[in-house]
C-alpha beads as a LAMMPS data file, in Angstrom:
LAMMPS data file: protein, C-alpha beads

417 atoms
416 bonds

1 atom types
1 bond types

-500.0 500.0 xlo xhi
-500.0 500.0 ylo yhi
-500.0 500.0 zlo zhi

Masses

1 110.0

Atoms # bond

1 1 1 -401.897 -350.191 -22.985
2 1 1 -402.408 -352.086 -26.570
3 1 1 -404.924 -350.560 -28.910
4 1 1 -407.942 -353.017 -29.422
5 1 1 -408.583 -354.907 -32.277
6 1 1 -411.686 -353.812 -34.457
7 1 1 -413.740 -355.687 -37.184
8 1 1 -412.557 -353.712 -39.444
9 1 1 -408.688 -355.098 -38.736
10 1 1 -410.231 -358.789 -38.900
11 1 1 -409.427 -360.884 -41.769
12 1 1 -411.120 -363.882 -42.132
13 1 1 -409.742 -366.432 -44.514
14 1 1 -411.099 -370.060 -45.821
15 1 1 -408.395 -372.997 -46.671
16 1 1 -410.494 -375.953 -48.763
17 1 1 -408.857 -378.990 -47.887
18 1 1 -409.307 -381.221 -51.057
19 1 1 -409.439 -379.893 -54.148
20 1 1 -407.430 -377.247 -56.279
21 1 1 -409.609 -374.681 -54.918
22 1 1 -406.949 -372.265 -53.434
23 1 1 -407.546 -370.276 -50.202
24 1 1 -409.725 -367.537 -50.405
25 1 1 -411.593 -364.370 -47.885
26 1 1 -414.932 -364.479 -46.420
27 1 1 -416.584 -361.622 -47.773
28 1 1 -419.926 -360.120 -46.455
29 1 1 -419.292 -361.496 -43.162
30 1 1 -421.329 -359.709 -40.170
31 1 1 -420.658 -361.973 -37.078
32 1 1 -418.036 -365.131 -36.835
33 1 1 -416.512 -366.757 -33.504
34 1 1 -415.096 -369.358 -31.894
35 1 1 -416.300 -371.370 -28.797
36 1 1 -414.226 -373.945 -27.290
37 1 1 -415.881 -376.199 -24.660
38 1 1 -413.021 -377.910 -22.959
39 1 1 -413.996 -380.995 -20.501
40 1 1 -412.103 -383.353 -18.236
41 1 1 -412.536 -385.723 -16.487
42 1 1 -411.689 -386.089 -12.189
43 1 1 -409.789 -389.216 -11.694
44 1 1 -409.826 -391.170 -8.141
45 1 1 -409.186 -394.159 -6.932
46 1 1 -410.061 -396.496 -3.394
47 1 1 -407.899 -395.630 -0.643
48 1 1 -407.022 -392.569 -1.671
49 1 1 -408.179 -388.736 -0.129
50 1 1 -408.420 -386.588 -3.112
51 1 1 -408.172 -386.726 -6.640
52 1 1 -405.329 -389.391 -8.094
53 1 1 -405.431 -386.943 -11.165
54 1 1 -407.124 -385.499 -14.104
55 1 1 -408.087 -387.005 -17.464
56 1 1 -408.920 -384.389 -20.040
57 1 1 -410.949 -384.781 -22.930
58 1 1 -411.239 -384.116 -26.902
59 1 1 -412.358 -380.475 -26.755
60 1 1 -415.415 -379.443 -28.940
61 1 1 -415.874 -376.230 -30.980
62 1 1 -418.567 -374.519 -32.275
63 1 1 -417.803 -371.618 -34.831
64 1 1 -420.562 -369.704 -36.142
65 1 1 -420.433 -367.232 -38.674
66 1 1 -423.003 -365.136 -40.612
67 1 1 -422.908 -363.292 -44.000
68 1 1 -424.746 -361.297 -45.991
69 1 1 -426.577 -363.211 -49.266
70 1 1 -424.511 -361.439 -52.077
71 1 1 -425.138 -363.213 -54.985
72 1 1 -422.205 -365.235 -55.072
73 1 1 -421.385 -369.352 -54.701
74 1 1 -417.751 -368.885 -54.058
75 1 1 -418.147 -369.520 -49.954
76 1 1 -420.283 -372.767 -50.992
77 1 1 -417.960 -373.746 -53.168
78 1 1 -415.180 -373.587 -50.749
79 1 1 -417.028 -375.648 -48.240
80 1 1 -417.575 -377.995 -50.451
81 1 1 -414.150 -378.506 -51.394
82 1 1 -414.939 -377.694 -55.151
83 1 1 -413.248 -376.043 -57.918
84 1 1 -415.237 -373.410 -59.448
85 1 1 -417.763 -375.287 -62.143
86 1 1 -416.383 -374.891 -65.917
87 1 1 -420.027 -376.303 -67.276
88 1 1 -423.289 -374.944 -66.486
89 1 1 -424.633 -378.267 -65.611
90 1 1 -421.974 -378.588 -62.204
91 1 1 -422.980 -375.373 -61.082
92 1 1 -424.899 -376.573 -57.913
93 1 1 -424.115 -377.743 -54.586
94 1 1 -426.291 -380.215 -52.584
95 1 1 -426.309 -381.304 -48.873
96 1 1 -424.081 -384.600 -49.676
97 1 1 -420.983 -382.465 -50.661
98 1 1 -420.890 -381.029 -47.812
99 1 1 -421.245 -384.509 -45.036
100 1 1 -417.633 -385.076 -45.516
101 1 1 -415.711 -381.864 -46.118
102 1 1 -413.042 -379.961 -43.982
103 1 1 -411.869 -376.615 -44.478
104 1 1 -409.241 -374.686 -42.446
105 1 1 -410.351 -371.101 -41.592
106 1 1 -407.883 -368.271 -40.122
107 1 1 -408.536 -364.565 -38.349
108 1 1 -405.952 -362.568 -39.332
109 1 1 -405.381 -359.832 -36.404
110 1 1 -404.367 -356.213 -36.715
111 1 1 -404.865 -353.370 -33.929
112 1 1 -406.051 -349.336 -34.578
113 1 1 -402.516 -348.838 -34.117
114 1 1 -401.817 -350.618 -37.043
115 1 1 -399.469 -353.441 -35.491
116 1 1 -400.057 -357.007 -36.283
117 1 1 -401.305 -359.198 -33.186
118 1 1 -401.482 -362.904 -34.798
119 1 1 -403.677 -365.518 -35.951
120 1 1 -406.152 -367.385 -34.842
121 1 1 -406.702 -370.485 -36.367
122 1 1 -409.591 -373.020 -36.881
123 1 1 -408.531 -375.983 -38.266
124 1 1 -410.671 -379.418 -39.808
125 1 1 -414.105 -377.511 -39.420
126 1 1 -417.112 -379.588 -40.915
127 1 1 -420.745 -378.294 -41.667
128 1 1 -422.983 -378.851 -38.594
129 1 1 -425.650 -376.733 -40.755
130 1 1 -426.813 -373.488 -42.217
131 1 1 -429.515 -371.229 -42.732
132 1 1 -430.869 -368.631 -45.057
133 1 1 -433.219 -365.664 -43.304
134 1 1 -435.570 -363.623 -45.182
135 1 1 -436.408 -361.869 -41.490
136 1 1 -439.038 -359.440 -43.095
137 1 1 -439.960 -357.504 -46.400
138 1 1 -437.214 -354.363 -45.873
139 1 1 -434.644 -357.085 -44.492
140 1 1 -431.057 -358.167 -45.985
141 1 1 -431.145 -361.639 -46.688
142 1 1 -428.308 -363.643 -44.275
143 1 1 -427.279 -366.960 -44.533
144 1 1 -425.509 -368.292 -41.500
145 1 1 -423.234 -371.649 -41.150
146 1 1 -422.572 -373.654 -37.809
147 1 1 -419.411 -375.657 -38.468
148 1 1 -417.772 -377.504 -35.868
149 1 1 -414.298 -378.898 -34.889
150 1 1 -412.146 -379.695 -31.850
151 1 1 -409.428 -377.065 -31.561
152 1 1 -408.201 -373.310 -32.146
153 1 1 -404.867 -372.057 -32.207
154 1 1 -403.398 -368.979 -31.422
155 1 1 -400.036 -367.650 -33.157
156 1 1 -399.094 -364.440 -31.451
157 1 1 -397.587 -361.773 -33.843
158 1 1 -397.427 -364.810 -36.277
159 1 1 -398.842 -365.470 -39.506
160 1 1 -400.803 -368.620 -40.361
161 1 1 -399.529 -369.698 -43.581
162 1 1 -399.806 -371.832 -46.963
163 1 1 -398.275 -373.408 -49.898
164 1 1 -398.748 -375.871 -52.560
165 1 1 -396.857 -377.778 -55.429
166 1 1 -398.145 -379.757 -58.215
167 1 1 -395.917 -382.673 -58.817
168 1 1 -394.796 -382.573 -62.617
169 1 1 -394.110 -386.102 -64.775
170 1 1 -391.965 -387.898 -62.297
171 1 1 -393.075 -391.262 -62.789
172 1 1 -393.866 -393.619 -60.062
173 1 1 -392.750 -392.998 -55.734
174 1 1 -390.606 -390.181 -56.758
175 1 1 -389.866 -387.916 -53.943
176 1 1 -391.088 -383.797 -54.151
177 1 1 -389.312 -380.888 -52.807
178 1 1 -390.851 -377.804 -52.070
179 1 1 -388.358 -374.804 -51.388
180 1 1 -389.622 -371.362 -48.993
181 1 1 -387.572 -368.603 -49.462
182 1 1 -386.336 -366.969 -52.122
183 1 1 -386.015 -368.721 -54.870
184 1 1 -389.500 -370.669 -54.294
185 1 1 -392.352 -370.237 -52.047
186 1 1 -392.306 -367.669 -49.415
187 1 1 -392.417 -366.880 -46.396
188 1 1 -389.973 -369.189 -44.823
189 1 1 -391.263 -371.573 -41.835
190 1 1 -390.988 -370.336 -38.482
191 1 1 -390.579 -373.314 -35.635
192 1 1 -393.794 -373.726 -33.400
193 1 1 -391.550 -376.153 -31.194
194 1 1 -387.835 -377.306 -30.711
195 1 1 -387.858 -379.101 -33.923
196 1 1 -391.298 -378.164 -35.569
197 1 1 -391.938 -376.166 -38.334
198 1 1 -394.645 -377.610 -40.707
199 1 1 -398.493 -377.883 -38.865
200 1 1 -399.560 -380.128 -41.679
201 1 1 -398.726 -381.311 -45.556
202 1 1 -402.500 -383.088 -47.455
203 1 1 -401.593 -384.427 -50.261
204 1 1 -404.385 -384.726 -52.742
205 1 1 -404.517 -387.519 -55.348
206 1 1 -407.081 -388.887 -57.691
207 1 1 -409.705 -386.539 -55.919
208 1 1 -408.969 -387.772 -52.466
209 1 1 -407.258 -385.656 -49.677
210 1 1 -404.759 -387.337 -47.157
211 1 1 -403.215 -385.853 -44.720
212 1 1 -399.534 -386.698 -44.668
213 1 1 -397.239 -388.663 -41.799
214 1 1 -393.804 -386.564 -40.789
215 1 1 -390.882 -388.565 -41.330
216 1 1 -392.860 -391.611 -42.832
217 1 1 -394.323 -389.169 -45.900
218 1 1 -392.445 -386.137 -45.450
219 1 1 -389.361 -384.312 -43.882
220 1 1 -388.485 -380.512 -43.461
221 1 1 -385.258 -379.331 -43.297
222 1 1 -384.678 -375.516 -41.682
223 1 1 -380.805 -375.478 -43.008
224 1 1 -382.173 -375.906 -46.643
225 1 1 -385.669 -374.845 -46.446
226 1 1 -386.873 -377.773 -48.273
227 1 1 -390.032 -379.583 -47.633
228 1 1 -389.516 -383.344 -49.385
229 1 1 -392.096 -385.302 -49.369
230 1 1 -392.164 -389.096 -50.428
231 1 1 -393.664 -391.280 -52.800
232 1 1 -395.228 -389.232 -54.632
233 1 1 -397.076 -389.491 -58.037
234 1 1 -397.435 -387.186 -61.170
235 1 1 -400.288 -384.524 -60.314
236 1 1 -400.355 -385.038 -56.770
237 1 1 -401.185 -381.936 -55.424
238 1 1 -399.458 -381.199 -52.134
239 1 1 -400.963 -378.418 -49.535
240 1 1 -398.707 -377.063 -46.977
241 1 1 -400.357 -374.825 -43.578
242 1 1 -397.365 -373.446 -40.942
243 1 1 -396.463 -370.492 -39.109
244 1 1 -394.714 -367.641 -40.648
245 1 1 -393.255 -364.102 -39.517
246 1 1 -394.729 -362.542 -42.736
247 1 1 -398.340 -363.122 -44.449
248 1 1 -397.814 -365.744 -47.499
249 1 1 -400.399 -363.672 -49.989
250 1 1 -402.536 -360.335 -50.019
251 1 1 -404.559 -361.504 -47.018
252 1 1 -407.797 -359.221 -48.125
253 1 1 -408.610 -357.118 -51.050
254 1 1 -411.931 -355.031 -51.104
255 1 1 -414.685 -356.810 -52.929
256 1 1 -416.120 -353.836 -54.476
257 1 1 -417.834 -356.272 -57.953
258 1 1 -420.278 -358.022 -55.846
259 1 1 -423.515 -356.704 -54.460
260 1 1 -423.112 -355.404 -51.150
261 1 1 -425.962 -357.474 -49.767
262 1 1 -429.833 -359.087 -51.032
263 1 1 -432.316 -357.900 -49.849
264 1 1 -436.249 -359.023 -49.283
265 1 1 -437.270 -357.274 -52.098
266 1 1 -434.683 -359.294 -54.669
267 1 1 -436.212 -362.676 -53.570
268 1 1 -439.209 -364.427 -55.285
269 1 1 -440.823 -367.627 -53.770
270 1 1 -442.590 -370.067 -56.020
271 1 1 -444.255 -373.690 -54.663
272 1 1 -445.441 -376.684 -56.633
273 1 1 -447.650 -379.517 -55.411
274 1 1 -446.785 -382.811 -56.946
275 1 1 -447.643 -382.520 -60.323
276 1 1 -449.642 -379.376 -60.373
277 1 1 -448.851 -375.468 -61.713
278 1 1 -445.726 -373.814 -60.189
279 1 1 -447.122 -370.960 -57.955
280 1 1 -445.799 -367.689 -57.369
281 1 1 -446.227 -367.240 -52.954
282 1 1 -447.319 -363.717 -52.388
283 1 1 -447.882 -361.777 -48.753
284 1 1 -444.954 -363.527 -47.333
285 1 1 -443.519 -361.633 -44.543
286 1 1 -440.070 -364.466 -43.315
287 1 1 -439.075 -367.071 -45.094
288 1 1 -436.589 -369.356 -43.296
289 1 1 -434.589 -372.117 -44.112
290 1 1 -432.585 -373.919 -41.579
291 1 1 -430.605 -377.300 -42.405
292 1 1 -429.596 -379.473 -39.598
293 1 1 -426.704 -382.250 -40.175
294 1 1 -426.734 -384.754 -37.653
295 1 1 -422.663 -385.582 -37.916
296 1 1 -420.812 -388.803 -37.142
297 1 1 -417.512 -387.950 -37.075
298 1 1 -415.236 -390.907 -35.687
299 1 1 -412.194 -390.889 -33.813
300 1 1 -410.434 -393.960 -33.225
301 1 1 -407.681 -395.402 -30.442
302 1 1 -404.034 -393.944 -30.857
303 1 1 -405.204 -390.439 -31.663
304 1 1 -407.363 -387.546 -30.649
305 1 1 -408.064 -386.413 -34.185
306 1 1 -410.949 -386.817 -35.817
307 1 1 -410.591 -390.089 -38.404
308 1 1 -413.813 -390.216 -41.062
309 1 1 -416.023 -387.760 -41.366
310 1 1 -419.774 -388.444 -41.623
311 1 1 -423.208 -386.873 -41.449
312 1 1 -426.279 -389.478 -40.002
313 1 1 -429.291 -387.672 -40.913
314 1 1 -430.306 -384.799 -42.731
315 1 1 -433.331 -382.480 -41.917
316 1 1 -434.592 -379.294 -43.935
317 1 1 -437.039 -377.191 -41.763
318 1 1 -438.979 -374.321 -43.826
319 1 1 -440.697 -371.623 -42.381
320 1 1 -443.363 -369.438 -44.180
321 1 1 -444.962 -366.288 -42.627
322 1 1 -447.156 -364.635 -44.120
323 1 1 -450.669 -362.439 -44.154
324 1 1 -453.734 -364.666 -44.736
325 1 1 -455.726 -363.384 -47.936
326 1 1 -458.279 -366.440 -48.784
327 1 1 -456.204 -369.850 -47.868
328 1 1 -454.531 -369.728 -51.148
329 1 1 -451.544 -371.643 -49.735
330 1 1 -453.587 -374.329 -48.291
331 1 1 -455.515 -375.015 -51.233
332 1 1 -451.404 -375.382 -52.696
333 1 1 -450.944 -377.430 -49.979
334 1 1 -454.119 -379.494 -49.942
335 1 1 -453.363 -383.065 -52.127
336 1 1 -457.226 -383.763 -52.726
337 1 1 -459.151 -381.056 -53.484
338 1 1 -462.464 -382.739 -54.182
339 1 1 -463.902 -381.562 -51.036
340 1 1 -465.213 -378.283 -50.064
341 1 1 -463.002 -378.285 -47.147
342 1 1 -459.251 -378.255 -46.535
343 1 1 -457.959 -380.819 -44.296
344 1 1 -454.361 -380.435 -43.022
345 1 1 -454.243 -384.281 -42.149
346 1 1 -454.444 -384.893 -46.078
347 1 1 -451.492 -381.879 -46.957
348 1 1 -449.655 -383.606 -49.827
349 1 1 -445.928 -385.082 -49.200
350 1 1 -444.458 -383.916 -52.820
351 1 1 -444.392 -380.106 -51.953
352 1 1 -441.188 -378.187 -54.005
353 1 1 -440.260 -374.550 -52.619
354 1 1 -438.127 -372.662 -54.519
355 1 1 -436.397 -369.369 -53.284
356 1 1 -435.105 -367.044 -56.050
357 1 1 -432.611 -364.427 -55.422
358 1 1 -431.835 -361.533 -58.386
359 1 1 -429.334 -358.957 -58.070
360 1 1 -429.515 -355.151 -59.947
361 1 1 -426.948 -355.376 -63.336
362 1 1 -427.446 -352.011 -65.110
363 1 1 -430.526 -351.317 -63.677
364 1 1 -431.755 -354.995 -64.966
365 1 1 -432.739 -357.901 -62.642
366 1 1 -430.527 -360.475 -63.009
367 1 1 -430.578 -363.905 -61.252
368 1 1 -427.954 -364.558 -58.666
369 1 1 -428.752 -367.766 -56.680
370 1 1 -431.346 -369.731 -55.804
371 1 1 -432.278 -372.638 -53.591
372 1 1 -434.388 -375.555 -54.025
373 1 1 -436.283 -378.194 -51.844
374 1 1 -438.201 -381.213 -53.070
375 1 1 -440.276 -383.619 -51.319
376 1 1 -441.154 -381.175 -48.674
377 1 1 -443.770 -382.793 -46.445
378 1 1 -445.938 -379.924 -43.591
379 1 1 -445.410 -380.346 -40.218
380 1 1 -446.939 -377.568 -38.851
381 1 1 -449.924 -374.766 -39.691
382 1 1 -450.520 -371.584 -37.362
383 1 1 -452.792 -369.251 -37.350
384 1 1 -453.148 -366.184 -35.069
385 1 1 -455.346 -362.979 -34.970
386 1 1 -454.765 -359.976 -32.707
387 1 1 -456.992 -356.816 -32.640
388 1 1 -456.560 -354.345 -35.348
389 1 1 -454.240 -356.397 -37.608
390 1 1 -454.384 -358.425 -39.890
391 1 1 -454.671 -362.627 -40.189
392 1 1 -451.230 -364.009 -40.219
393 1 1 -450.405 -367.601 -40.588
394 1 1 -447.550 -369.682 -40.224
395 1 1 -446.790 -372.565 -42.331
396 1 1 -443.674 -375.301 -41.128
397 1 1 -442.574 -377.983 -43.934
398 1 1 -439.541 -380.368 -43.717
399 1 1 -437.589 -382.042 -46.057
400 1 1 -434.251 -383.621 -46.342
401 1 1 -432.776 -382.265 -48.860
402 1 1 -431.739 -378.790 -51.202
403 1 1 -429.694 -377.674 -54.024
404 1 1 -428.001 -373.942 -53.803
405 1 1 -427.259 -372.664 -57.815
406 1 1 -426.319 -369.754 -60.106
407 1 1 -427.926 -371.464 -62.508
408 1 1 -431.855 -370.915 -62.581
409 1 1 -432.155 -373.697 -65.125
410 1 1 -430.515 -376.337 -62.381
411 1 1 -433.511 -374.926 -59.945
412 1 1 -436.419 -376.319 -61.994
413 1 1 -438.841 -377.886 -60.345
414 1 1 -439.022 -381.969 -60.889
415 1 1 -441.524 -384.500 -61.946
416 1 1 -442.830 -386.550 -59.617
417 1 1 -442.800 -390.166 -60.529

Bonds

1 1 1 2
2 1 2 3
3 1 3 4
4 1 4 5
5 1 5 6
6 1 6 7
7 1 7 8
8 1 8 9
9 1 9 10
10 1 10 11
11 1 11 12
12 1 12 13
13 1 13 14
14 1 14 15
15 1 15 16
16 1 16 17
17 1 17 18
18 1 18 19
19 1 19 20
20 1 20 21
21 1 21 22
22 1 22 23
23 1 23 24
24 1 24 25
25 1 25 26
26 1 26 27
27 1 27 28
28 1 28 29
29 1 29 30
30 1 30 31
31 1 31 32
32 1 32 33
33 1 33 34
34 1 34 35
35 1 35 36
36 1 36 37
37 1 37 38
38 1 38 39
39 1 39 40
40 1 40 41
41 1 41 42
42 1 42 43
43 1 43 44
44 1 44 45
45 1 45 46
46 1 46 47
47 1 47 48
48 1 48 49
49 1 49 50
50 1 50 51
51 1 51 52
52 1 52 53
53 1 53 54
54 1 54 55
55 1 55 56
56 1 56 57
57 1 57 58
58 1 58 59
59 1 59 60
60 1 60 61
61 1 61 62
62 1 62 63
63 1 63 64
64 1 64 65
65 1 65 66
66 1 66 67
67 1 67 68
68 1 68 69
69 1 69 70
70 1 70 71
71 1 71 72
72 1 72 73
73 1 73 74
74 1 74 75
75 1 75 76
76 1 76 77
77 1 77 78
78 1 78 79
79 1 79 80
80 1 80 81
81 1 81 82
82 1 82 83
83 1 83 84
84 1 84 85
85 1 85 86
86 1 86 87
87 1 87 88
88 1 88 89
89 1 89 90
90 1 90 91
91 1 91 92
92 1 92 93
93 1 93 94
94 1 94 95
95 1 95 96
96 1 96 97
97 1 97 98
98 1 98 99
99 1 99 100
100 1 100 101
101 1 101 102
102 1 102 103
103 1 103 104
104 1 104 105
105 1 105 106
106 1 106 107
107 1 107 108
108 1 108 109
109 1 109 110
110 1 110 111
111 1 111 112
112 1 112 113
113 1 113 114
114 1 114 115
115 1 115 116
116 1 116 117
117 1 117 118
118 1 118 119
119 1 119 120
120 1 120 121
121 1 121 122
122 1 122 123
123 1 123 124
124 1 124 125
125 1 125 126
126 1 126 127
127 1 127 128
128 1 128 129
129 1 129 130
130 1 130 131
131 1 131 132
132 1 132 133
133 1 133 134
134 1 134 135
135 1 135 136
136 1 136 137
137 1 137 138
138 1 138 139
139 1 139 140
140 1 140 141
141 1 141 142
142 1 142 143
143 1 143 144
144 1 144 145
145 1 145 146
146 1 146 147
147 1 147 148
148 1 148 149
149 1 149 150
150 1 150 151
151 1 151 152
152 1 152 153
153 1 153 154
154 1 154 155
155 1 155 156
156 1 156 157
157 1 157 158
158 1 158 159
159 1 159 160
160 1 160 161
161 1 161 162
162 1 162 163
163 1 163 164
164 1 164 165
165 1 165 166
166 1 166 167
167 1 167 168
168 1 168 169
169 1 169 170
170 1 170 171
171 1 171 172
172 1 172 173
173 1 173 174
174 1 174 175
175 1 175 176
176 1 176 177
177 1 177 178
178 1 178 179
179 1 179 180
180 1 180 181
181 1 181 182
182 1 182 183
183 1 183 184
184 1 184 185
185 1 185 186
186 1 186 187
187 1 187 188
188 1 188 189
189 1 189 190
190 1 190 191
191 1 191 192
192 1 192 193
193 1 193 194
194 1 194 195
195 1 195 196
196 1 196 197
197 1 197 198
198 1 198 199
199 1 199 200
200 1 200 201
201 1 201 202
202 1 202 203
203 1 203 204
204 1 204 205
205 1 205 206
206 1 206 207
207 1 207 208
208 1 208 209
209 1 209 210
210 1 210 211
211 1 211 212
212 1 212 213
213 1 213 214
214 1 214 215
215 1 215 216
216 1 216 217
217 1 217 218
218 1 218 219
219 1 219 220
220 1 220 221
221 1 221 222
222 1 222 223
223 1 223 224
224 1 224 225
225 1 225 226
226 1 226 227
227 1 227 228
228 1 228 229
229 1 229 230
230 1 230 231
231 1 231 232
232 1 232 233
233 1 233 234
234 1 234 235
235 1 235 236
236 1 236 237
237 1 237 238
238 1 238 239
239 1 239 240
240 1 240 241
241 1 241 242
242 1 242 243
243 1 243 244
244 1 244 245
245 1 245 246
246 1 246 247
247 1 247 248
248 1 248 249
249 1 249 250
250 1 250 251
251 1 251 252
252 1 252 253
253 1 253 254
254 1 254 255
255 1 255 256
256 1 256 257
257 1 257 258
258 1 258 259
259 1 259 260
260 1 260 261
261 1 261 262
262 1 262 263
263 1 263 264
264 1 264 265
265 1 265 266
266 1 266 267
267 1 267 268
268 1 268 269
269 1 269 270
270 1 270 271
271 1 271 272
272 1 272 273
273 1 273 274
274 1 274 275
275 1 275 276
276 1 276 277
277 1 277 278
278 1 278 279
279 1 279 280
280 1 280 281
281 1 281 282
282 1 282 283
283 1 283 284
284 1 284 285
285 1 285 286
286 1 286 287
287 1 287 288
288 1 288 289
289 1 289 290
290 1 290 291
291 1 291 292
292 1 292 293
293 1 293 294
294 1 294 295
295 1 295 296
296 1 296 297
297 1 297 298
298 1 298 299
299 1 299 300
300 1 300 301
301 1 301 302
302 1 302 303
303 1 303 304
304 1 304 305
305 1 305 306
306 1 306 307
307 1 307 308
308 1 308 309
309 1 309 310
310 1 310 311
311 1 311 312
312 1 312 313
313 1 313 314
314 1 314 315
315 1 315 316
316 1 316 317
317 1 317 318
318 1 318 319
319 1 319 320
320 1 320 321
321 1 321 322
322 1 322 323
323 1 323 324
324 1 324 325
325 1 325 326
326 1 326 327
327 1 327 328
328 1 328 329
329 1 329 330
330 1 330 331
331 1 331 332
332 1 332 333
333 1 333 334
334 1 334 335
335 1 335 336
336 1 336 337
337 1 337 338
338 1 338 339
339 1 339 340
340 1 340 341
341 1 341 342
342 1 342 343
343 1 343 344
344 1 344 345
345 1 345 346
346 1 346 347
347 1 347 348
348 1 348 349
349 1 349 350
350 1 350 351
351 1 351 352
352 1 352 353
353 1 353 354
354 1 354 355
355 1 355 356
356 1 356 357
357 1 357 358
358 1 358 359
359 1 359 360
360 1 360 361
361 1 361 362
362 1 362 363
363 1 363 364
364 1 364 365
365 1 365 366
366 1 366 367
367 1 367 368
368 1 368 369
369 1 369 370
370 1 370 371
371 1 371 372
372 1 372 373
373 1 373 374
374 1 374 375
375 1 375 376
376 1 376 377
377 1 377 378
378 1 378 379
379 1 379 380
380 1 380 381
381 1 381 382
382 1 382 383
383 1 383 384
384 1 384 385
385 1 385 386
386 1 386 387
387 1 387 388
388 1 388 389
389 1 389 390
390 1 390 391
391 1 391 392
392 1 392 393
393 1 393 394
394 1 394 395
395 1 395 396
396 1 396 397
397 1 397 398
398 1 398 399
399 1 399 400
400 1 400 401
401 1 401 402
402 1 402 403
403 1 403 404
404 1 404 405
405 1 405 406
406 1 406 407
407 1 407 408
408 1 408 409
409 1 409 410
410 1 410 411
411 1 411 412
412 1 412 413
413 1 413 414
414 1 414 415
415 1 415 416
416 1 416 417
């Protein structure tokens, strides 16, 4: 009987599509899958008993996957498609770099008896949406992503692999040659098929990624183990994903720099209303932040993959629990304070949250990562009392956008016009 394979003998693996950015681990991941819904479609027709046959349709996949906070933009980064920033003024990422995005991702699969089972790869996911969970005041923070796509594969006892080339000063549509083996990139292809041995060659030029046409853009030939591909131009970057009987790079390396996780008690939340004072939010006992992108990926006729890439809509939901000690969040809240009473019908529109996350250098509190959400409007306000506790109220606000940043300066709040 094979020995079962154990989280500890998973390694998960990100491939940006465009970009330099070059493939890199998850790290701090607690819980990732895979869920393919696969659909078809009965076909019949008038005179006939029984089915005339069966139509079957684009899958759909959902693959969740949940990490610890750990200080670090590197998984953002990668989702975005973005090289790390060289200037502190790039070092953010907001919801619009991530509408149109793909990134491979890849389970590397190895059994307590040591022996390699294969890959499992995810391939063109997009961001669906995320969240980060504060869940209570002893809690690790988690953020947790819901990408989608249309298809996993599985390569038994195979590797999923990668290249790239840069193309040097060529000139103008001069063809590229990448060589696997020895004396250039290893490992050497393996063929999925009679005659197949490449999954897919992006080229990426002038910051935008294409993925390449075999035989009209590029060829592979086993006997010299030469990938050509054609008409290309100096700096085009050329990415390279097939199947291989050995793993192309050190798959995982402990992370032993970062923090091993966030917790509540590194997080500070501050809230401004409109143009007043930046205010410190004590007695919190969640926070949650949950962004929803409503995609519009289109296919088009002559192919079941996925042509643009698109997100409709974009909806930021914040959640705020805390004790009740005197309404000081709903006089925050409150746009007109002339009154001696708070009306939530009058809650001001221009609310700014700001969620700061610090991580222990030395001993010293040092900021990590933060995230930041303007023009935050309420739509909700709870209240409930049980016997022998305390107060507790619940306050909902949604927005449509955030910025995630190492940078605390890139966090500060605006000024509304």
């Amino acid at each position: 009987m094979d020995s079962m394979i154990h989280a500890k003998l998973c390694q998960p693996r990100i491939f940006p599509q465009n970009s330099a950015r070059q493939p890199e681990q998850i790290n701090r991941a607690q819980d990732i899958g895979g869920d393919l819904t696969l659909s078809q479609d009965k076909l019949f027709e008038i005179g006939r008993d029984g089915k005339l046959g069966v139509k079957k349709n684009i899958p759909t996949l959902a693959y969740p996957l949940t990490q610890y906070e750990y200080g670090s933009m590197d998984f953002w980064y990668a989702l975005a498609n973005v090289i790390n920033p060289v200037t502190g003024a790039d070092k953010f990422i907001e919801l619009d770099d991530l509408t149109t995005t793909m990134v491979e991702i890849s389970a590397y699969l190895t059994d307590e008896d040591n022996i390699f089972k294969g890959t499992i790869w995810f391939p063109k996911l997009r961001v669906a949406g995320f969240s980060l969970n504060i869940g209570d005041p002893n809690a690790a923070v988690q953020r947790k992503f819901d990408l989608v796509g249309e298809d996993f594969k599985i390569l038994p006892t195979k590797y999923f692999a990668y290249a790239e080339g840069t193309v040097g000063v060529l000139g103008t549509g001069v063809d590229y040659t990448l060589h696997f083996g020895a004396t250039g990139e290893a490992p050497i292809p393996i063929a999925y098929s009679a005659t197949e041995y490449i999954f897919k060659v992006l080229r990426i030029r002038s910051g935008i990624c294409t993925e390449l046409v075999e035989t009209l853009d590029w060829s592979y030939s086993d006997g010299t183990k030469l990938l050509t591909v054609l008409n290309c131009l100096t700096s085009d970057l050329i990415k390279v994903y097939y199947e291989a009987a050995t793993a192309y790079a050190t798959l995982w390396a402990d992370n032993n720099t970062d923090p091993d996780a966030l917790f509540a008690e590194d997080c500070v939340i501050y809230m401004k209303c409109g143009n007043g004072t930046e205010s410190k939010i004590y007695l919190l006992q969640s926070v949650g932040i949950d962004v929803a992108l409503e995609r519009d990926d289109k296919k088009q006729i002559g192919s079941t993959e996925v042509a643009q890439t698109g997100v409709k809509g974009k909806t930021v939901t914040v959640k705020l629990d805390r004790f009740n000690a005197g309404f000081s969040l709903e006089t925050l809240l409150a746009s007109d304070t002339v009154y001696p009473y708070i009306n939530p019908r009058d809650f001001s529109d221009e609310i700014q949250l700001r969620v700061e996350i610090y991580k222990k250098v030395s001993g010293v509190a040092v900021f990590a990562m933060g995230y930041l959400i303007t023009g935050l409007s309420p739509t909700a306000l709870g209240t409930s009392q049980a016997i022998e506790d305390y107060n507790k109220v619940t306050n909902s606000l949604e927005s449509d956008n955030l910025k995630i940043s190492s940078d605390l300066t890139e966090l500060a709040f605006i000024t509304i016009p």
